[in-house]
VOBA-1610 file (N, C-alpha, C; in pm, whole numbers, padded with zeros to 5 digits, always signed):
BEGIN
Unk+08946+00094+08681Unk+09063+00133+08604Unk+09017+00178+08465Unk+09061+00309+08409Unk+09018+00364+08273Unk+09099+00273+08196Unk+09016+00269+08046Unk+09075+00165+07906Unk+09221+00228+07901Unk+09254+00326+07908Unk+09355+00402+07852Unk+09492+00344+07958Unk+09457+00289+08104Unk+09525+00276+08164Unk+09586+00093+08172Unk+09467+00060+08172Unk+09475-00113+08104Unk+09571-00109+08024Unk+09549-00036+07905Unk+09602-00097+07713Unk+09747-00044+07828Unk+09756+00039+07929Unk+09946+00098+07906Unk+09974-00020+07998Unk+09877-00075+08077Unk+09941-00175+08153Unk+10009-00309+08086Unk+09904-00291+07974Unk+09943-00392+07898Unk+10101-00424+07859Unk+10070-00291+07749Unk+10174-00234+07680Unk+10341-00256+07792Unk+10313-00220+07897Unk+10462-00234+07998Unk+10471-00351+08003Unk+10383-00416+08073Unk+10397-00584+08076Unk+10467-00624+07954Unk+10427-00619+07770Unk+10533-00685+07681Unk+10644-00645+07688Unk+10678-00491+07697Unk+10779-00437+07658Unk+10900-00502+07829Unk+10839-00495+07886Unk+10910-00571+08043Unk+10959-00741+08008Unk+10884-00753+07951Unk+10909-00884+07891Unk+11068-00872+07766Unk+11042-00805+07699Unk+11097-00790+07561Unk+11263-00735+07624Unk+11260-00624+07727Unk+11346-00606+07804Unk+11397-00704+07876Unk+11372-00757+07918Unk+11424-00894+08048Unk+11487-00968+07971Unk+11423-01019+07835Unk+11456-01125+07739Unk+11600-01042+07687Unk+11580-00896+07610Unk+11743-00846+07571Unk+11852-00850+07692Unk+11812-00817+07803Unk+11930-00773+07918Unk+11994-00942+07979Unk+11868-01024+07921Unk+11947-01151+07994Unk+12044-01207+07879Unk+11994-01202+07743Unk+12118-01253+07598Unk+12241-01151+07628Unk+12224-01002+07643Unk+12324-00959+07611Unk+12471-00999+07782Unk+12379-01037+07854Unk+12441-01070+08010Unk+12492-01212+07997Unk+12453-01301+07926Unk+12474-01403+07873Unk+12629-01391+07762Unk+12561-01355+07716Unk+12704-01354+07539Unk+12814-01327+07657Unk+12809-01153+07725Unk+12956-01098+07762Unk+12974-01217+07876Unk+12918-01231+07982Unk+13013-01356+08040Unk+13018-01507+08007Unk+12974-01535+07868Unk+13009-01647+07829Unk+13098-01667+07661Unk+13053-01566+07608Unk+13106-01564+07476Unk+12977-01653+07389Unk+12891-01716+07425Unk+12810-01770+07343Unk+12636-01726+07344Unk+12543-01722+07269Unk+12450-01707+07257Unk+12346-01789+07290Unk+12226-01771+07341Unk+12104-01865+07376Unk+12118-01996+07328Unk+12113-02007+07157Unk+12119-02095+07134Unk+12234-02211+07117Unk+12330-02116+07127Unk+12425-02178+07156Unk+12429-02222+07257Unk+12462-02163+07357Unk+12413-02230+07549Unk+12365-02389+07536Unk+12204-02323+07476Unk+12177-02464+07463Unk+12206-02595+07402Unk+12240-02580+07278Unk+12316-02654+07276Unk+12409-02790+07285Unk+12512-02645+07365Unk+12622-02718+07443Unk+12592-02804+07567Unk+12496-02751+07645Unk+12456-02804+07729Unk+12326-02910+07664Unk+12287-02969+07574Unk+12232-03025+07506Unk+12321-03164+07507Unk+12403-03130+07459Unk+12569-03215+07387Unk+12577-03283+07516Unk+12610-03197+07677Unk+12698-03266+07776Unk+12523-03373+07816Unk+12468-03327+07843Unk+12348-03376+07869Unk+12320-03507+07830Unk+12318-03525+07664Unk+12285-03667+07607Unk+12398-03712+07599Unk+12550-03654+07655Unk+12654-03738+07657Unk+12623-03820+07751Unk+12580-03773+07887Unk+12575-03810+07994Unk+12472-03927+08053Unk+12386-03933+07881Unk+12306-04055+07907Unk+12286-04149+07802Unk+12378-04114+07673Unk+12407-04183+07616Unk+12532-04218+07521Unk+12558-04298+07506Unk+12696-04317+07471Unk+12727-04257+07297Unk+12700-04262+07223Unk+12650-04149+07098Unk+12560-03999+07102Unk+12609-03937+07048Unk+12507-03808+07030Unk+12507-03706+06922Unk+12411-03728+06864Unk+12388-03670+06712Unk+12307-03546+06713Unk+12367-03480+06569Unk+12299-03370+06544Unk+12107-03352+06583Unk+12048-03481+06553Unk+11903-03481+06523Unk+11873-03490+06685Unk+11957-03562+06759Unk+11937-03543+06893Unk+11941-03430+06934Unk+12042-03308+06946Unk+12050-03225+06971Unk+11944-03104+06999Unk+11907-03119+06817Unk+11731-03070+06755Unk+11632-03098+06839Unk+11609-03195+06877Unk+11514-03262+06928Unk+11539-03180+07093Unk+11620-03194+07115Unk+11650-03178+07314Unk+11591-03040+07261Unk+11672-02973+07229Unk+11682-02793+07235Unk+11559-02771+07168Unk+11488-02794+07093Unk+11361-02732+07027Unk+11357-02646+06894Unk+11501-02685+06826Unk+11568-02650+06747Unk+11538-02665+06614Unk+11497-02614+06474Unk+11509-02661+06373Unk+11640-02739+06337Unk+11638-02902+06265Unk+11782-02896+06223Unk+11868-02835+06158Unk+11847-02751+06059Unk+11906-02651+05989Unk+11985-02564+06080Unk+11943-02515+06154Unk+11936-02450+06280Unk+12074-02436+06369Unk+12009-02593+06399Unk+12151-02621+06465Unk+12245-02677+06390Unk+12275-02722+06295Unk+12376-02757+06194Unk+12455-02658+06213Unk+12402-02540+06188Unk+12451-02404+06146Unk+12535-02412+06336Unk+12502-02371+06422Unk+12527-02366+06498Unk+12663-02437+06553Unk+12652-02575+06546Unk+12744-02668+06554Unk+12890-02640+06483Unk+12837-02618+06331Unk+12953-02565+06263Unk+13023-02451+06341Unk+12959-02378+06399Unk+13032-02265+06459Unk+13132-02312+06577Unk+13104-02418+06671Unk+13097-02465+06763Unk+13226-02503+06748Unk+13194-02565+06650Unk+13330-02713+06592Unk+13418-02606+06562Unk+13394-02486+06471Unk+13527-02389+06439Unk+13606-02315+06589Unk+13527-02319+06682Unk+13572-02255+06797Unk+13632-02348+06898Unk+13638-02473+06819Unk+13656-02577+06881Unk+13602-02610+07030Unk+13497-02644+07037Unk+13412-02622+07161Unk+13335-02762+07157Unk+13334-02803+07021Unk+13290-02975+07032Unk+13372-02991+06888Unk+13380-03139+06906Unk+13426-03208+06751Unk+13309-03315+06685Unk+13331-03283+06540Unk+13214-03413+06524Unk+13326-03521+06450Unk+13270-03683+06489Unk+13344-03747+06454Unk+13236-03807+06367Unk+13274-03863+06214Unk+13216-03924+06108Unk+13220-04103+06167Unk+13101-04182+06201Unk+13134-04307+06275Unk+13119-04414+06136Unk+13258-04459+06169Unk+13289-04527+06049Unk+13172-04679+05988Unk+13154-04739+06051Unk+13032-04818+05986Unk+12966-04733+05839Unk+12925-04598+05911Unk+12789-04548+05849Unk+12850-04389+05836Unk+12874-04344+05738Unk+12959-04228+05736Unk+12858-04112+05712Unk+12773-04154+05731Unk+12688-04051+05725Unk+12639-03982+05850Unk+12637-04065+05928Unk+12642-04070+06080Unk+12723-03947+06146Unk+12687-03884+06206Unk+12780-03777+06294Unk+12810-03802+06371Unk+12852-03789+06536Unk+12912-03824+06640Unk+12936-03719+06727Unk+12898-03642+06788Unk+12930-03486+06870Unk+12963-03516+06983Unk+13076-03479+07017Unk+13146-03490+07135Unk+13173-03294+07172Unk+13204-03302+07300Unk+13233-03189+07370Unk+13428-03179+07366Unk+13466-03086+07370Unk+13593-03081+07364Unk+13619-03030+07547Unk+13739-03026+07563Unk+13749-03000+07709Unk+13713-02822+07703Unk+13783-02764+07616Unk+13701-02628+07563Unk+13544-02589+07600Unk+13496-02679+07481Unk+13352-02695+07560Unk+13335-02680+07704Unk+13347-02764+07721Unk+13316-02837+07877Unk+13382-02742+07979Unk+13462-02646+07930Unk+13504-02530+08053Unk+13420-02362+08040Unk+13383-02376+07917Unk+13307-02273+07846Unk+13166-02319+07937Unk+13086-02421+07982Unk+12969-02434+08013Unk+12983-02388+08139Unk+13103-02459+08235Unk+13088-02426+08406Unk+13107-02274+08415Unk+12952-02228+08527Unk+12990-02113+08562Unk+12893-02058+08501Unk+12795-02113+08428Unk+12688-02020+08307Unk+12587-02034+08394Unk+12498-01914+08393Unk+12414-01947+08502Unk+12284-02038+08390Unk+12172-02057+08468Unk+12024-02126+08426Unk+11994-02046+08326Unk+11951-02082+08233Unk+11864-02009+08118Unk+11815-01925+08154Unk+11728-01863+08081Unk+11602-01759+08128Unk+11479-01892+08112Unk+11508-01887+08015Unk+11361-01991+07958Unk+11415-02137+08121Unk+11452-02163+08167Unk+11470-02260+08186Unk+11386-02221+08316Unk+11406-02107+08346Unk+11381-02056+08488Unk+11220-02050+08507Unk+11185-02004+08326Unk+11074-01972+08314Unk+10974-02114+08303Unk+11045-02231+08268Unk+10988-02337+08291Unk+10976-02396+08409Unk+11033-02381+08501Unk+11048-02399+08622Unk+10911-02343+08722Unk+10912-02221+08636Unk+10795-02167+08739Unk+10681-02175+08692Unk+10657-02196+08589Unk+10552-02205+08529Unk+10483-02346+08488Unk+10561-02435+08512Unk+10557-02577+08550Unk+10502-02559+08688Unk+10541-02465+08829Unk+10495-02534+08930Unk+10310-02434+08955Unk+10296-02361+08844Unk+10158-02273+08860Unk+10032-02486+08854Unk+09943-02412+08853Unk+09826-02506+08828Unk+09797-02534+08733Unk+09777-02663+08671Unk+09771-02657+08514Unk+09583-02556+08454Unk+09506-02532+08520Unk+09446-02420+08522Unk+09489-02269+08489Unk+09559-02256+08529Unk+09653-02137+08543Unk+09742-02138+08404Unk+09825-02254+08418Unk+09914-02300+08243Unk+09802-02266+08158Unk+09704-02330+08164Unk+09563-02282+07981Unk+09552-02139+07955Unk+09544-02112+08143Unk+09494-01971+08132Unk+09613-01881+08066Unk+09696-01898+08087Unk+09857-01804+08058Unk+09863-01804+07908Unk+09849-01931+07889Unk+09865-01976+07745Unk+09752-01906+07633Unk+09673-01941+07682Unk+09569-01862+07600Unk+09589-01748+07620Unk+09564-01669+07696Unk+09616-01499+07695Unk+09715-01449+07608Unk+09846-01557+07614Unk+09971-01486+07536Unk+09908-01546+07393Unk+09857-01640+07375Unk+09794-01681+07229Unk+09764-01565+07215Unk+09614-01495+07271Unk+09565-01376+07219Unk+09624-01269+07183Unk+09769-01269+07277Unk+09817-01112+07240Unk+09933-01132+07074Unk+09955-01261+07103Unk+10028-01275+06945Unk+09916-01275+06874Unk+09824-01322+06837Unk+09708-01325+06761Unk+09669-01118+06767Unk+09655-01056+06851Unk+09660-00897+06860Unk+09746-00841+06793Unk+09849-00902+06794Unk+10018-00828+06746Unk+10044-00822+06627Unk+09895-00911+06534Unk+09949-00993+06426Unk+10076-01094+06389Unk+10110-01144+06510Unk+10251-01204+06474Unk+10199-01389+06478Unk+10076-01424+06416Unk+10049-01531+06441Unk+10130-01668+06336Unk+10126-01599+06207Unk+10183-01620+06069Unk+10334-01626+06136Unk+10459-01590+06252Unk+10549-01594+06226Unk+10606-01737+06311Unk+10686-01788+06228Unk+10727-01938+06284Unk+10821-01921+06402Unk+10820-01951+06494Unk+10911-01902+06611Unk+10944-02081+06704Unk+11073-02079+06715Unk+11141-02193+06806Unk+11111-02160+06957Unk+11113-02232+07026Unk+11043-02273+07213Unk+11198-02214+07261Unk+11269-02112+07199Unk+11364-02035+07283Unk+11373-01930+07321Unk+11415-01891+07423Unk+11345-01740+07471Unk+11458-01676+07467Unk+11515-01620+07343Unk+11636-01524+07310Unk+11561-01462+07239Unk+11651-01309+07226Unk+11658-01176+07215Unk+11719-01180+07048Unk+11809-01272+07030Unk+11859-01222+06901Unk+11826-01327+06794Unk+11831-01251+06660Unk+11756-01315+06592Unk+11842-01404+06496Unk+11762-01480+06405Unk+11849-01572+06361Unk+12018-01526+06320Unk+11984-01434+06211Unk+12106-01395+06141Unk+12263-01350+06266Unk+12187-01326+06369Unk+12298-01305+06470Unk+12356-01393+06507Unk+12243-01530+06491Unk+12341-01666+06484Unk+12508-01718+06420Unk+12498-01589+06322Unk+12596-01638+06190Unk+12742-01573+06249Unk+12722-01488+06378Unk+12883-01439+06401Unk+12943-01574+06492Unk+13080-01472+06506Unk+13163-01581+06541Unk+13168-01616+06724Unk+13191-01698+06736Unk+13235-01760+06899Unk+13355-01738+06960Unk+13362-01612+07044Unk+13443-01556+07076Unk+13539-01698+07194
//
């Protein structure tokens, strides 16, 4: 195979990537009204409802892979669309409390699997041989791209923060 034909193989492979990642957010938003990180989330929320009897913002962070800032921001949106409520737990008022609203909870059924989720799925069942190997490769090509310097969250959406800031249809 000539160099010239490699670098384009390359080259399709990200951009196939970069594609898959836009066509699945924007397939996402229109039949759900919410965004990646939002998704997650919500389904974050029903999740540690479901195994624990409290569930806080820092939890949330933690499940999803989330800066807290992050999701603060997020939540607020959430709570305005009324899709969860936070309750202040009186002992300790500093304390948050995130509950799902029935809103919520009808907004989730019907959403299909992540992308990323899918992508953990399969890439969990490769060989952990195979995981170093993957890993290191995509190391190299961010390290190629120069994009090593940029801080990036373990979510595999298309849109970028500031798109975070619209509203929840």
């Amino acid at each position: 195979m000539e160099k010239q034909d490699l670098v384009e193989r390359m080259l399709r492979a990200i951009r196939r990537i970069i594609l898959k990642t836009s066509h699945y957010s924007r397939s996402l938003s229109r039949h759900s009204g919410l965004t990646l990180p939002q998704l997650l989330c919500l389904r974050a929320i029903r999740d540690l409802s479901q195994e624990k009897d409290e569930v806080t913002a820092a939890q949330v962070s933690s499940r999803v892979g989330l800066a807290a800032p992050t999701v603060s921001r997020i939540l607020e949106r959430m709570e305005r669309a009324q899709l969860i409520e936070r309750i202040r737990n009186s002992p300790d008022r500093r304390r948050v409390l995130i509950h799902l609203t029935e809103t919520g909870k009808q907004r989730l059924d019907g959403i299909p699997t992540p992308l990323q989720e899918q992508f953990v799925d399969r890439v969990t069942s490769l060989a952990q041989e195979e995981q170093w190997n993957l890993l290191a490769s995509l190391e190299q090509v961010v390290e190629l791209m120069e994009a090593a310097d940029l801080d990036a969250e373990p979510v595999i959406s298309a849109e970028f923060e500031s798109r975070e800031d619209r509203k929840l249809s």
